[in-house]
NUMARLO-87041 format. One record per residue (C-alpha): y, z, x; residue number from 1; residue in one letter. Coordinates in steps of 0.02 Angstrom, whole numbers, plus 50000, padded with zeros to 5 digits. Layout:
<rs>
R,Y,Z,X,NUM,A
...
</rs>
This chain:
<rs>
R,51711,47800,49628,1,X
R,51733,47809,49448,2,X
R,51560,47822,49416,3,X
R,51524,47954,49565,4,X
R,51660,48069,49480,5,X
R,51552,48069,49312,6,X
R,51381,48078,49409,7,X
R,51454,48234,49496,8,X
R,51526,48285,49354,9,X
R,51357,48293,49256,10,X
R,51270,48364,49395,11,X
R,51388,48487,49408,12,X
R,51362,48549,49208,13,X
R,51203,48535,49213,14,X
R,51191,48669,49361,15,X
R,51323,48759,49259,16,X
R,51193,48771,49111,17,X
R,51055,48798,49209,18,X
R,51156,48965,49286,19,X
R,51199,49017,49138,20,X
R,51020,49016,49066,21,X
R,50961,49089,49208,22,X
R,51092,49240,49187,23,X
R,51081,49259,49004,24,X
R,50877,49291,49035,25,X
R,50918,49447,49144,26,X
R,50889,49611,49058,27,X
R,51025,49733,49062,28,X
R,51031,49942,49035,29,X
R,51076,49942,48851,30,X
R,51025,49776,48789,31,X
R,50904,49782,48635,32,X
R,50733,49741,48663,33,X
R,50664,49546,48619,34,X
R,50546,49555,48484,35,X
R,50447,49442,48330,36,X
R,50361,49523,48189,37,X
R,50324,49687,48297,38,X
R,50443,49829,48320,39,X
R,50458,50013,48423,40,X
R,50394,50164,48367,41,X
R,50414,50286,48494,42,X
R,50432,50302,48676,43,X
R,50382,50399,48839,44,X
R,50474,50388,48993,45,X
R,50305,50437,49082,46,X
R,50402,50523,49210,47,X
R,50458,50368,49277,48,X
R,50289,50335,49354,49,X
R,50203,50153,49363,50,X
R,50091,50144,49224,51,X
R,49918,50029,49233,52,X
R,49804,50087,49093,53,X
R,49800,50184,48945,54,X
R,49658,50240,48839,55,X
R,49709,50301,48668,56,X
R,49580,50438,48607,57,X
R,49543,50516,48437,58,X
R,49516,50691,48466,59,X
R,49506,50808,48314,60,X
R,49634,50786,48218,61,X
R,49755,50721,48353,62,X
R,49774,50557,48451,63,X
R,49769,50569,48622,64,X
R,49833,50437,48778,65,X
R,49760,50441,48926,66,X
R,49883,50351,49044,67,X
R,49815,50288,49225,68,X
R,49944,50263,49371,69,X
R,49963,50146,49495,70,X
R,50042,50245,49662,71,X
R,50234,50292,49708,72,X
R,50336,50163,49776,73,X
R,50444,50144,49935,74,X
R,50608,50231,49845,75,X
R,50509,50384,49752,76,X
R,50336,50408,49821,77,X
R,50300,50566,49718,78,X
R,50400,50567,49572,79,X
R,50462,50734,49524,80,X
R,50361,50822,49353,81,X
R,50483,50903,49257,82,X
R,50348,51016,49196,83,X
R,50307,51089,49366,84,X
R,50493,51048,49464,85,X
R,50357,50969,49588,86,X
R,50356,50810,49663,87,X
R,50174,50746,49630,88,X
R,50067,50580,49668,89,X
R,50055,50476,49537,90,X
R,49898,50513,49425,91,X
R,49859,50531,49237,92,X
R,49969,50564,49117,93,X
R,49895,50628,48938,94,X
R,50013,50621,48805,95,X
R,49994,50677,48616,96,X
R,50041,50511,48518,97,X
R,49972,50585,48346,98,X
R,50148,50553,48287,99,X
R,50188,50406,48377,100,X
R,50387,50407,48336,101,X
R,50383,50572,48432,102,X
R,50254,50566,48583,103,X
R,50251,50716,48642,104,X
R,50203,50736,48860,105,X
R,50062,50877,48870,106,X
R,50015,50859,49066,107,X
R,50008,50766,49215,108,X
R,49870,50762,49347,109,X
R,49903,50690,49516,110,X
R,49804,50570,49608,111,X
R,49790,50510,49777,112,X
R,49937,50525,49897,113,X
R,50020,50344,49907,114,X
R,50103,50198,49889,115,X
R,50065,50060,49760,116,X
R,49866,50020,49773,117,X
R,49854,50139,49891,118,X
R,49883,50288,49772,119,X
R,49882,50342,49594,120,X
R,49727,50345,49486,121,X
R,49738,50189,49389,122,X
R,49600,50196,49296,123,X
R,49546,50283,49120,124,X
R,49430,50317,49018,125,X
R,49370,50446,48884,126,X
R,49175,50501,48791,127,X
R,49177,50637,48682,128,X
R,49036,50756,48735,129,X
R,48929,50722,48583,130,X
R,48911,50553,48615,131,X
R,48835,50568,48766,132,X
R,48664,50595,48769,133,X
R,48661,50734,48887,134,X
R,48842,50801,48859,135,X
R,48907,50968,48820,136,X
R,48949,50938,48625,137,X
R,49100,51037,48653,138,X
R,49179,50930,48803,139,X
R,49291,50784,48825,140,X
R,49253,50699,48971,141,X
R,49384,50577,49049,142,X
R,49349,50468,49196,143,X
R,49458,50414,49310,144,X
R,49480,50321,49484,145,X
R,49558,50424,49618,146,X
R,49673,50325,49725,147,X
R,49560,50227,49814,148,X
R,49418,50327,49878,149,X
R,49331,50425,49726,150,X
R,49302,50409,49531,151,X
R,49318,50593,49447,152,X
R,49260,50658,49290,153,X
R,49380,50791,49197,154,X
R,49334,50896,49042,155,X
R,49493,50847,48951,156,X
R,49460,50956,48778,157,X
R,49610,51024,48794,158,X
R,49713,50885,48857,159,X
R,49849,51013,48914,160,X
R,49732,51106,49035,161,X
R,49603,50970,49108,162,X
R,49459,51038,49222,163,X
R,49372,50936,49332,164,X
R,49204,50925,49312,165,X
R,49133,50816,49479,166,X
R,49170,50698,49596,167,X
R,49097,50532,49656,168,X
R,49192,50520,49841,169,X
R,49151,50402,49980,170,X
R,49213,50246,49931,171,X
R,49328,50117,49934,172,X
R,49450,49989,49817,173,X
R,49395,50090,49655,174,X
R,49463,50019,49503,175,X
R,49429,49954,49339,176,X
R,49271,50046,49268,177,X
R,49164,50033,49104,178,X
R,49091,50179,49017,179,X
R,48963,50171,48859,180,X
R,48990,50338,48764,181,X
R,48819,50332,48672,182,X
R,48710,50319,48826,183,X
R,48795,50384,48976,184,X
R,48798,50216,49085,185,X
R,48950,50194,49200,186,X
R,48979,50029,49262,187,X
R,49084,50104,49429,188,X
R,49214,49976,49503,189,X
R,49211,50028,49674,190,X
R,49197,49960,49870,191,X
R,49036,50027,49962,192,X
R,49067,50045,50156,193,X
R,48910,49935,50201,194,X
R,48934,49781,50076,195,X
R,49045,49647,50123,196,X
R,49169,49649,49994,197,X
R,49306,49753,49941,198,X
R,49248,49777,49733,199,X
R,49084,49776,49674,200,X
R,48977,49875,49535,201,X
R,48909,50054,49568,202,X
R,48781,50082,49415,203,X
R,48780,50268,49359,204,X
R,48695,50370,49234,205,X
R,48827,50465,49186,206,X
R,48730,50555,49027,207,X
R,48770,50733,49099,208,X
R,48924,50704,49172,209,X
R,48907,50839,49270,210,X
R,48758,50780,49378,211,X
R,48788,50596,49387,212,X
R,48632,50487,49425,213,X
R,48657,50325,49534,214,X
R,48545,50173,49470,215,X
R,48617,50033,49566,216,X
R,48705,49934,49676,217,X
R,48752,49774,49612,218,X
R,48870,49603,49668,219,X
R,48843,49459,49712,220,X
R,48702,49379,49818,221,X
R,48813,49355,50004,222,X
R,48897,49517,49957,223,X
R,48764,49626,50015,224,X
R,48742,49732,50174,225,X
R,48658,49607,50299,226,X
R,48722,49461,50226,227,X
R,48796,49315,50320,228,X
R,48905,49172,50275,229,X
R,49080,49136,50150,230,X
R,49102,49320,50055,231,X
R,49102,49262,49853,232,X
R,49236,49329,49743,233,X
R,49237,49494,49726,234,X
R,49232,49593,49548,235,X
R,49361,49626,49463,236,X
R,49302,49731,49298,237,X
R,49164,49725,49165,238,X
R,49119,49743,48988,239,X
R,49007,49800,48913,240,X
R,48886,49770,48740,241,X
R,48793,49914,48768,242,X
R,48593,49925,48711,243,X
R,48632,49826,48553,244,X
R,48717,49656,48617,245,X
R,48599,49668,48788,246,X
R,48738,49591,48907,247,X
R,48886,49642,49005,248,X
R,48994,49522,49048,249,X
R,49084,49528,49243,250,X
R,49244,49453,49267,251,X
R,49276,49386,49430,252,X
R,49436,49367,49526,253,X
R,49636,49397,49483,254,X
R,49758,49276,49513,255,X
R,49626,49132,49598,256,X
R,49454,49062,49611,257,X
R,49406,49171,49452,258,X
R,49239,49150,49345,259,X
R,49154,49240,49223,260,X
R,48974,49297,49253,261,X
R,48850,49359,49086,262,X
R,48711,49471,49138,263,X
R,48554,49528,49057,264,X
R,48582,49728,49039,265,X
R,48414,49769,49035,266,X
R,48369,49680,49160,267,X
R,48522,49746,49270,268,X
R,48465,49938,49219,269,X
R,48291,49906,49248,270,X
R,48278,49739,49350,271,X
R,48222,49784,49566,272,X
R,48345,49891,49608,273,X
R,48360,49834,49804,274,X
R,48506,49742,49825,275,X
R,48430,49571,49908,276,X
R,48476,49394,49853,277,X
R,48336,49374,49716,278,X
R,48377,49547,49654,279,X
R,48530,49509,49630,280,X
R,48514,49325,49544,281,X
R,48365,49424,49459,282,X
R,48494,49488,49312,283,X
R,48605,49350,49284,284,X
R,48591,49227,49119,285,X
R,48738,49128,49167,286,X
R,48913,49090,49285,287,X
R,49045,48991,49239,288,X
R,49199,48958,49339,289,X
R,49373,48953,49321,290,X
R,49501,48836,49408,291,X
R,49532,48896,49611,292,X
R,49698,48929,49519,293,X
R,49648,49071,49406,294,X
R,49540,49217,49415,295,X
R,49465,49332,49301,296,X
R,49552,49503,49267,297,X
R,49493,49543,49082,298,X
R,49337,49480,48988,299,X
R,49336,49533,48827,300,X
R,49163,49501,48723,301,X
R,49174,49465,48530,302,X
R,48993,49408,48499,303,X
R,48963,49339,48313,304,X
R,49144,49284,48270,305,X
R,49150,49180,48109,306,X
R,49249,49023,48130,307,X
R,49312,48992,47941,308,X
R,49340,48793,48005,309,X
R,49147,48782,48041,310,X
R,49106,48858,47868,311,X
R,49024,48724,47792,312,X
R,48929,48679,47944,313,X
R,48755,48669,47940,314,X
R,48744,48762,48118,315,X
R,48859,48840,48235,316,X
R,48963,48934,48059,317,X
R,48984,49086,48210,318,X
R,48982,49093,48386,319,X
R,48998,49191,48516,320,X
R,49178,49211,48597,321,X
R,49232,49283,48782,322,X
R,49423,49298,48786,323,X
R,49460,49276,48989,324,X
R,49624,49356,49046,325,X
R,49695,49291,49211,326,X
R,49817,49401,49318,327,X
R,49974,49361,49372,328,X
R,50024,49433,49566,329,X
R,50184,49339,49629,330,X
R,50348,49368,49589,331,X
R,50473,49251,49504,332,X
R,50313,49109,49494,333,X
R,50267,49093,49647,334,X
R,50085,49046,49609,335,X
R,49965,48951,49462,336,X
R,50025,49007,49291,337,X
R,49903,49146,49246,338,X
R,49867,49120,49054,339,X
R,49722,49182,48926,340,X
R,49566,49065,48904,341,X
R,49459,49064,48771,342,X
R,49257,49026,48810,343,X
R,49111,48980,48693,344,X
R,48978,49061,48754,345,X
R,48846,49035,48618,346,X
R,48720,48927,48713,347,X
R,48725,49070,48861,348,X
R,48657,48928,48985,349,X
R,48808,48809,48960,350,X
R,48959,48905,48905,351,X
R,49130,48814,48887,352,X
R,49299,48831,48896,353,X
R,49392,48808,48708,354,X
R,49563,48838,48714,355,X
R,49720,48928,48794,356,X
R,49863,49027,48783,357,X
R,50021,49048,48886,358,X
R,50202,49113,48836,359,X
R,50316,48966,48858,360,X
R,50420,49002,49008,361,X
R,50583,48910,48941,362,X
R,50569,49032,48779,363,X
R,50657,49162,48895,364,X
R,50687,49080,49059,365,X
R,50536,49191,49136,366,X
R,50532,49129,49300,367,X
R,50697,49187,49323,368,X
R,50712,49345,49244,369,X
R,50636,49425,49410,370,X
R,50464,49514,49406,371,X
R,50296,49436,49390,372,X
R,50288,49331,49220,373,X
R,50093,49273,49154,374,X
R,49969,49373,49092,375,X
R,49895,49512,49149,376,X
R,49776,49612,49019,377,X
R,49699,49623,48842,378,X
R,49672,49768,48733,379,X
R,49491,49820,48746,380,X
R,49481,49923,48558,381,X
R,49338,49860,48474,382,X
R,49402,49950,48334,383,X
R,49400,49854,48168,384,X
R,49590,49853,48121,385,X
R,49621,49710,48269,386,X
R,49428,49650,48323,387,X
R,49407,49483,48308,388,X
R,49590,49453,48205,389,X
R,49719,49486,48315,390,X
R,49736,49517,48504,391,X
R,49852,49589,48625,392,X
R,49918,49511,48783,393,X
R,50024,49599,48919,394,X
R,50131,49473,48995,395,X
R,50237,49571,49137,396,X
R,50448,49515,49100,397,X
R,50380,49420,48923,398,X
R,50328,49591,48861,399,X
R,50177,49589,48744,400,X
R,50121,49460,48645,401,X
R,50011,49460,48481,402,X
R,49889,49324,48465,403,X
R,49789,49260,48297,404,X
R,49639,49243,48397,405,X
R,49536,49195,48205,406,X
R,49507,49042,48265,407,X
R,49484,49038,48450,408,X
R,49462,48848,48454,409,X
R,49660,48863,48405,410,X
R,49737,49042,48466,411,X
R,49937,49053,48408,412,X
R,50049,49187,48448,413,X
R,50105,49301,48310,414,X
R,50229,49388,48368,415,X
R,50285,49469,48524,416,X
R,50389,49637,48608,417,X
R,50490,49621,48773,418,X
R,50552,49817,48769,419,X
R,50738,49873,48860,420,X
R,50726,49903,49038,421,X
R,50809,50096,49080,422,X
R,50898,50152,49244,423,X
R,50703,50226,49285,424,X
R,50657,50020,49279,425,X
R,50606,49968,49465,426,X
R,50669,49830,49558,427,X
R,50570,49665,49603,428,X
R,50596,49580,49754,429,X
R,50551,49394,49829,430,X
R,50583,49350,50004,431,X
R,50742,49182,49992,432,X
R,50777,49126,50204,433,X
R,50714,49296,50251,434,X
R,50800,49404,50155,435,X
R,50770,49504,50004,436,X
R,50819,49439,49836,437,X
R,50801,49565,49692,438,X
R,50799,49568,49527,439,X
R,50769,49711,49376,440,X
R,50654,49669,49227,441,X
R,50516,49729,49133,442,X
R,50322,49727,49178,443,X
R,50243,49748,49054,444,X
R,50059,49827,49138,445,X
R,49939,49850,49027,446,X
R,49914,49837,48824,447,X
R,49792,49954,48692,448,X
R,49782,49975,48509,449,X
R,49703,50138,48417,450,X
R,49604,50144,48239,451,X
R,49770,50164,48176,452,X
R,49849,49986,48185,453,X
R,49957,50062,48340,454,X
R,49976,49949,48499,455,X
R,49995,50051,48658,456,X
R,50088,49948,48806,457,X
R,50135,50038,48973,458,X
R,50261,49968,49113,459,X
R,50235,49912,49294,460,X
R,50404,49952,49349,461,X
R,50413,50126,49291,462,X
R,50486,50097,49112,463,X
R,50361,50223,49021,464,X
R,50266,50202,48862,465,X
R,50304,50088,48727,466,X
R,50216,50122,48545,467,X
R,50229,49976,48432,468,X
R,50202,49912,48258,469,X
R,50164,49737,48189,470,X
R,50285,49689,48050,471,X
R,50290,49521,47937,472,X
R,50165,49379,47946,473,X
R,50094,49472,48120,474,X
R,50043,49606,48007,475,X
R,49985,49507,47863,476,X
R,49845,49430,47993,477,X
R,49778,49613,48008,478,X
R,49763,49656,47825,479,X
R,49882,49792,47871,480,X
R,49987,49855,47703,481,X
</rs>
């Protein structure tokens, strides 16, 4: 009996501890944020609207963020802009971040009508007119999704009074697109109402934005209209090199049965255009899967990376490095750990998987902080100040986390930001016996840097805009002063 009493009795503190953990990991209003070697520099409650991706733009003399939104939710469909007194579906929001201790909000435009991915405009991105071969010199052209159904282009050169230039309607599932500014090709995330799966690649020439010029169809071969048989993974974004590298690399997949696919761009522009099995193969230099656990939200190219360990090295002193981003869907880990993989994909025919990354969860008790914990997204900047040095991971409730990516045989994490949640900060909900169980933390969306050394990161669950700073060693990888 003795020995039951202290059994129970250790049983007993060791649920004590393992409640208490659990409750001293949830955020509350008006607790400071979490943060290593990086640190806030201003803030945008982005009308309480959930935030997927921002674009930061430099645009004259002023910096510019483009700010894509996923749709209302079941509380506040259509947020009200305090600008108009209107409530509006979630769309862009373009924000002057030129001082970035004092954003300052210059306009939202709304998107499709609805809820979650069935609304918003997530999707951003910006060429300045001169760029493009075809452009007016004196435009800024932002495309966007729209909802679901259309991309849009918007003349955005004055960011406070946007004017839409065209449309590209008729589809379905748009979502994470790929512009190159100094040709004019659009790599269009989008569903087609013949093929058989719900993303795939719409290949534009979008040179003159205003008269946009369809090349392509492009997916997978048992993706096409007519085809029969198990439906492969569908797309989930691309990047890419533009004329100079040659490939674009197609990520695969978000949360399961992810892989990365390298294509020949040439051949993809000017390859048979007719989407039938060979066609299709017809571009591709390689595949390479992931686990059935992971998929493939984010693949970020960083071709001719110098590996300081493989200096002295007769061959192989560079290679070429894909950083793979996996996204993270449940709630409260209810699902594979979605983490950041690291591929070597100098011999194109065989590329490999190096390394990983992942946030431990007993760090901050993730899994119970409520919310979706993993990663979700990269930066995308190619911009010196961070490329090939340092990325950026958003990691929904473990905030953002900076990674010395110098060696991606050996990635380490730098530092790190998990920002305040506010009253605007959404609930998250799992289903426990049937019922709701609900808990408040941050998501932190989506992550981007600027020219400036500034890293961008934007909230799920309505929190707004976070501008940040490296400090410390974190900085000292960047050659920051």
């Amino acid at each position: 009996m003795r020995m039951g009493g202290r059994a129970t009795a250790v049983c007993c503190t060791f649920l004590l501890v393992l409640l208490a953990n659990a409750a001293s990991a949830q955020q509350k209003i008006g607790d400071p944020p979490e943060a290593s070697n990086m640190r806030l520099v201003g803030t945008s409650d982005l009308q309480a609207r959930s935030a997927y991706q921002p674009t930061i733009h430099h645009q004259g003399d002023r910096w510019i963020a483009y700010i894509g939104h996923h749709g209302g939710t079941d509380d506040i469909p259509d947020p009200v802009n305090p600008m108009t007194g209107k409530a509006e579906p979630n769309g862009t929001s373009i924000v002057d971040v030129t001082d970035a201790a004092h954003p300052k909000y210059l306009r939202h435009i709304p998107g499709q009508e609805g809820k979650y991915e069935s609304g918003g405009a997530q999707m951003v991105r910006i060429c300045d007119g001169k760029d493009l071969p075809k452009g007016d010199r004196s435009a800024v052209y932002m495309l966007r999704t729209f909802g679901s159904e259309a991309h849009e282009i918007w003349n955005v050169a004055d960011p406070a009074n946007p004017v839409l230039v065209t449309r590209i309607g008729g589809l379905k599932d748009t979502h994470k697109n790929f512009w190159e500014c100094d040709t004019g090709i659009a790599l269009l995330v989008s569903g087609a109402p013949d093929w058989r799966t719900r993303r795939m690649t719409q290949i534009y020439d979008l040179s003159d934005p205003a008269q946009p010029k369809k090349i392509r169809d492009f997916g997978l071969p048992g993706q096409e209209p007519g085809a029969t048989g198990a439906v492969p993974t569908e797309l989930h974004g691309p990047i890419s090199t533009g004329p100079q590298g040659d490939r674009v690399y197609f990520g695969y997949g978000t949360d399961k049965g992810g892989f990365l696919q390298i294509v020949d761009r040439d051949k993809l522009l000017n390859g048979p255009k007719e989407p039938t099995p060979d066609n299709l193969k017809f571009p591709e230099v390689a595949r390479m899967p992931l686990s059935a656990m992971n998929g493939a939200h984010t693949v970020f190219p960083m071709p001719g990376m110098p590996i300081a360990e493989f200096a002295h090295d007769k061959d192989g002193k560079s290679r070429d490095i894909v950083m793979i981003v996996d996204e993270a869907i449940q709630n409260e880990c209810g699902e594979a750990r979605q983490m950041v993989w690291f591929a070597d994909v100098t011999t194109e025919a065989r590329p490999m998987l190096i390394s990983s990354y992942t946030v431990p969860e007993a760090s901050g008790a993730f899994c119970e902080r409520g919310g979706r914990f993993g990663s979700h997204s990269s930066n995308e900047s190619m911009a010196p100040v961070y490329y090939r040095k340092l990325a950026f991971i958003a990691f929904f409730n473990a905030g953002v986390r900076a990674l010395d990516i110098r060696d991606p045989y050996h990635p380490r994490e730098v530092g790190y930001f998990i920002p305040s949640i506010t009253a605007a900060t959404d609930k998250r909900c799992v289903t426990i016996d049937g019922k709701d169980r609900c808990k408040v933390a941050i998501q932190t969306n989506n992550v981007e840097t600027d020219a400036r050394g500034y890293i961008y990161a934007v909230d799920r669950a309505n929190t707004g805009l976070h501008i940040l700073e490296l400090t410390g060693a974190a900085r000292a990888v960047a050659g920051l002063p």
